[in-house]
N, C-alpha and C positions, 0 to 999 in steps of 0.2 A: 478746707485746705486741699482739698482732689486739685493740684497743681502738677509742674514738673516738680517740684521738689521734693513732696509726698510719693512720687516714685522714689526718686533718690534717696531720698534722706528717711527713716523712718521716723525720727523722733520729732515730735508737734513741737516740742519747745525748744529743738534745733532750730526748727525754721521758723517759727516766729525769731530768736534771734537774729538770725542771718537776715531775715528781711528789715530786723528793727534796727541794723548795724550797718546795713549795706545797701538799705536805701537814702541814708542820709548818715555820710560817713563821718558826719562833725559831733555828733549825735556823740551823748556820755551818758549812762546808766550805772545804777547799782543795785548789786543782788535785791535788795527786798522792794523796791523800786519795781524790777522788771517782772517777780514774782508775782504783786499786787497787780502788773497789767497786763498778766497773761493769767491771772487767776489758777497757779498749781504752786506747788510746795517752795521754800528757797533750797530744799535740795536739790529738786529736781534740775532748777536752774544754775543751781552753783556745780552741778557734775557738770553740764554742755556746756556753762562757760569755763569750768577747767579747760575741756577738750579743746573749745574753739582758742583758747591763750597758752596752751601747750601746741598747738598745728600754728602759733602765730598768727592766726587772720584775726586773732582780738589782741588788744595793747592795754594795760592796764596803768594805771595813776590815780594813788594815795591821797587822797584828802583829811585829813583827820582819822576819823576811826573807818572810813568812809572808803572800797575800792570801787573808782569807777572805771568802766569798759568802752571802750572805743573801734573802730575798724580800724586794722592796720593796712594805710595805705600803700603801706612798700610791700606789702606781700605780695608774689608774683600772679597769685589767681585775683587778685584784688579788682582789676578790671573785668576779669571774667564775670565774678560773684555780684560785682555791682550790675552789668549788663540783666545775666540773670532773674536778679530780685526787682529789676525794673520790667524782665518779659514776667512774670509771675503777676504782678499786682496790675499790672496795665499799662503803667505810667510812659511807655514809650510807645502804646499803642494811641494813649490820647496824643501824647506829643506828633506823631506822625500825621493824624488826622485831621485834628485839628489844627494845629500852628500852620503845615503850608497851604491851609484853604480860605485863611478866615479873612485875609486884608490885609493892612500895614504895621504888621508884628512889631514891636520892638523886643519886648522881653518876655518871659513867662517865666511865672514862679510858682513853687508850689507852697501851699500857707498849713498853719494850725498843724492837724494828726500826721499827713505824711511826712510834710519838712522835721517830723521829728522821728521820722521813719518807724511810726506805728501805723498799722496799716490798717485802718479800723473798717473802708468797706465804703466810704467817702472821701472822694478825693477832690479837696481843696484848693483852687489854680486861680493866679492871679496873671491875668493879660495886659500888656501895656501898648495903647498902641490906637490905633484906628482900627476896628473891629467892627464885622458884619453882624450883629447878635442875632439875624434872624439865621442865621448861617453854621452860626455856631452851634443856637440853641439844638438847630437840625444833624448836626456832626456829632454834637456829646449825645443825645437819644441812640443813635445808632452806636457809637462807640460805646457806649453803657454796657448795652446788649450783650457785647464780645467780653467784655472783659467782667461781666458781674460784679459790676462797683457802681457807686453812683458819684456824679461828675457837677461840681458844683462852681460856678466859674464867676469871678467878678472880673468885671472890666475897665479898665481906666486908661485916660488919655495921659500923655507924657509929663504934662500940666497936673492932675489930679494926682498921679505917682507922684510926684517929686515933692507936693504938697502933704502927701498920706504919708511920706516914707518914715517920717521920724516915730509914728505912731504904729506903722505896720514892722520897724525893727525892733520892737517890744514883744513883738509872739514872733512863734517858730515863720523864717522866710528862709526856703533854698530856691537859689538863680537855677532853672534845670534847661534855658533854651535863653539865647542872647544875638539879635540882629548882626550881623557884619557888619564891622565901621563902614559910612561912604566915604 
């Protein structure tokens, strides 16, 4: 965790939240839930998410016996913190690299651990599009490097996506880059 945020922030299972809430802000948890996957106490976890739903950047909703936690998008650092937790894990470092070099992008998504904004250390990217893969494979080895994560990419033509989609909206999919209408 030697990040910016590890400056900032002292506590490890602040920022594990803040990255698990603000990298994928549709994202819902509950205490014993995020405890189990960040392997420490449910107290530890239920004091910082006090503090982060008393400072408002967490939003909270009841489910049976059940509270689960959410990013709150209206909070005014809300874009800051998402920006952030995207310079911290990489994800805009790939996106920058890779997306404007690789050929005729349409979409990129991120799949499985990130899209649920766990940031396990492999980052999962689905491309849609007409892609260079020997180009790519050349961009994520270098992008790797910088951001100490490893970059696992599949690739599909517009045809193959539109085919796959019914079965790829069953696991985690967040849209994080989308071509301009022509």
């Amino acid at each position: 965790m030697d990040n910016l945020f590890s400056g900032l922030i002292s506590s490890k299972t602040r920022i594990k939240l803040l990255i698990r809430f603000f990298l994928n802000p549709e994202a819902k948890a509950y205490l014993r839930e995020l405890a189990k996957e960040f392997n420490v106490s449910t107290n530890s976890v239920r004091e910082e998410l006090n503090q982060l739903t008393k400072t408002a950047m967490l939003k909270t909703e009841k489910n049976g016996r059940k509270v689960f936690y959410t990013a709150n998008t209206k909070h005014p650092l809300f874009p800051e913190l998402k920006s952030m937790v995207s310079k911290v894990t990489g994800i805009d470092q790939v996106l920058d690299s890779v997306i404007s070099r690789i050929g005729d992008l349409e979409a990129a998504y991120l799949i499985d651990d990130y899209a649920e904004g766990k940031d396990t250390g492999i980052i999962d990217i689905l491309l849609v599009g007409d892609i260079d893969q020997y180009h790519l494979n050349d961009l994520s080895r270098k992008t790797e490097q910088y951001i100490n994560r490893k970059i696992r990419s599949l690739v599909l033509s517009k045809d193959e996506f539109k085919e796959m989609l019914p079965k790829l909206q069953k696991q985690p999919l967040l849209l994080v880059w989308k071509a301009k209408e022509k």
